[in-house]
N, C-alpha and C positions, 0 to 999 in steps of 0.2 A: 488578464486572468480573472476571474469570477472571484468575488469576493467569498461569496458562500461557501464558493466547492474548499476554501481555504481553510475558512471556519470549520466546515464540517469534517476536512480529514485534521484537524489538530485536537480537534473533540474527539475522533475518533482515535486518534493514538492513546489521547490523557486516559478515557477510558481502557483502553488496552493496558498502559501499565498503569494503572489502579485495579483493574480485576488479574492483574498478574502479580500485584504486589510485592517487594523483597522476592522475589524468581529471578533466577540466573535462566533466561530462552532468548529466543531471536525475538521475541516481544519488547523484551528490556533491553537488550543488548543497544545502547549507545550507536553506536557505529551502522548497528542492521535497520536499524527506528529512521536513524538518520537515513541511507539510502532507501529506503523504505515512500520514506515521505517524497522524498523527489524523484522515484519509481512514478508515485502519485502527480505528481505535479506534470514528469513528462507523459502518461500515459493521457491526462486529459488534455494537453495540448495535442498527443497525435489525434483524440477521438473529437475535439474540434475543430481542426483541418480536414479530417475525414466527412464529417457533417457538413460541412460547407462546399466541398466538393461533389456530396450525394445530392444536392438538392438539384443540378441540374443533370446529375447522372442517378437516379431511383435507382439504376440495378445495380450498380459497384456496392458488391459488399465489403466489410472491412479488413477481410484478408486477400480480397484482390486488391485494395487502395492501398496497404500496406506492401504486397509484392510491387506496386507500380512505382512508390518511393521508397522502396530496400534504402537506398544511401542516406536520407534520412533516417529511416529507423535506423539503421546500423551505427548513425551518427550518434542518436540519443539516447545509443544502448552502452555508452560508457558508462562507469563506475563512478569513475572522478568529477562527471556531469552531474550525475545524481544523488552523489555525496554533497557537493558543492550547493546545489538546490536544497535538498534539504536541511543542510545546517544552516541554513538561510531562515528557515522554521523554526529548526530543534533552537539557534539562539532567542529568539521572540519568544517560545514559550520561559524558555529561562529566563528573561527580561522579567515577562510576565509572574514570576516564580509559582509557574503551576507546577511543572517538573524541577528537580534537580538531578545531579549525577551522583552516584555512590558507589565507590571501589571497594568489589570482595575478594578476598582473597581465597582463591580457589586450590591453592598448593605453595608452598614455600616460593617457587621460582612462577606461580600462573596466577595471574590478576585479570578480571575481568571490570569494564565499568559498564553498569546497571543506571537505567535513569527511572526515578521512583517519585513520590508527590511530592509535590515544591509547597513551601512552610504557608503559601495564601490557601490549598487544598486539605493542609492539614489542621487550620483552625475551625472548616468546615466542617471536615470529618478528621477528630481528632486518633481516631482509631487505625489511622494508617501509618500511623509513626511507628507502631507494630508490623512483626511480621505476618500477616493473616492474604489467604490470596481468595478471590472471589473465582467462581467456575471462569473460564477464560471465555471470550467475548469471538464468537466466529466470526470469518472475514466475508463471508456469504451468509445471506441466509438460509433458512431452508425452505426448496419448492414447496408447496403447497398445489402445482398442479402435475402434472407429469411432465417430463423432462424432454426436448427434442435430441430427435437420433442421428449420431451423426451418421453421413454418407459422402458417398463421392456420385457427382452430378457432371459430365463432361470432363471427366477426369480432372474435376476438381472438388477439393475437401469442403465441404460442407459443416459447418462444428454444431455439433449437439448438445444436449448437458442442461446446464441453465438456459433461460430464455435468453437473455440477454447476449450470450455466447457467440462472438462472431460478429457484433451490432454493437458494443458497447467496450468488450474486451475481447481478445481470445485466446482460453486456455485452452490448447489440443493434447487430446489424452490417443492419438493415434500417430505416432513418434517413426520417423523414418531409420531404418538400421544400414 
């Protein structure tokens, strides 16, 4: 696994719960951060098995590579996999005391645990020992050119949306009933 892409999504969580700050959401939520992260971790191993396969195959896109290994994905779409991966993470930042965890209490009988800046983040920026939350930090950015449309092309789906859509990830907003 890439070193980088490791860095860059734990940087990308810490930021997440620093502009979510003391927030009870699926941002902080312990448990969701965690599957979260190893969501991350399995998704770029499928999109680098995918790329390694396109290079002598140019037209498989990555919703037909992904139909032609269904048992794989279906493999890595467990919970307990990606719980497992990413607390793999969530402890090394703890190590690193960027994060800690912090139990609110949400009702006499409902507890939630929140993970919030770890005491090396708070000597940097002492202002997060408070409750204050920054605008939240989006998971995409926004297009800046127009968007591709999805379609179907040989009675198959085609994803539109982001550029990247379908080549990189894919989220389909055209859902079968």
């Amino acid at each position: 696994m890439d070193i980088k892409f490791i860095i860059n999504i734990i940087f990308g969580r810490i930021i997440t719960i620093i502009s979510n700050n003391q927030l009870i959401n699926n941002k902080t939520s312990q448990v969701e951060v965690t599957i979260d992260l190893g969501k991350e971790i399995i998704n770029k191993y499928m999109l680098d098995s995918y790329k390694e396969v396109k290079i002598f195959n140019p037209n498989l896109t990555f919703i037909k590579w992904k139909q032609e290994n269904k048992k794989l994905v279906d493999h890595t779409d467990d919970i307990q996999l990606k719980f497992n991966l990413g607390n793999i993470l969530i402890n090394f930042i703890f190590d690193l005391k960027l994060i800690q965890n912090e139990v609110k209490v949400l009702a006499k009988d409902e507890k939630k645990t929140i993970l919030v800046a770890g005491s090396e983040l708070v000597k940097f920026i002492p202002k997060l020992k408070t409750s204050f939350s920054i605008q939240s930090v989006p998971n995409r950015l926004p297009m800046v050119v127009p968007g591709k449309k999805y379609k179907y092309i040989d009675n198959q789906l085609e994803l539109g949306g982001y550029l990247l859509n379908g080549e990189e990830y894919t989220d389909e907003i055209i859902l079968s009933n």
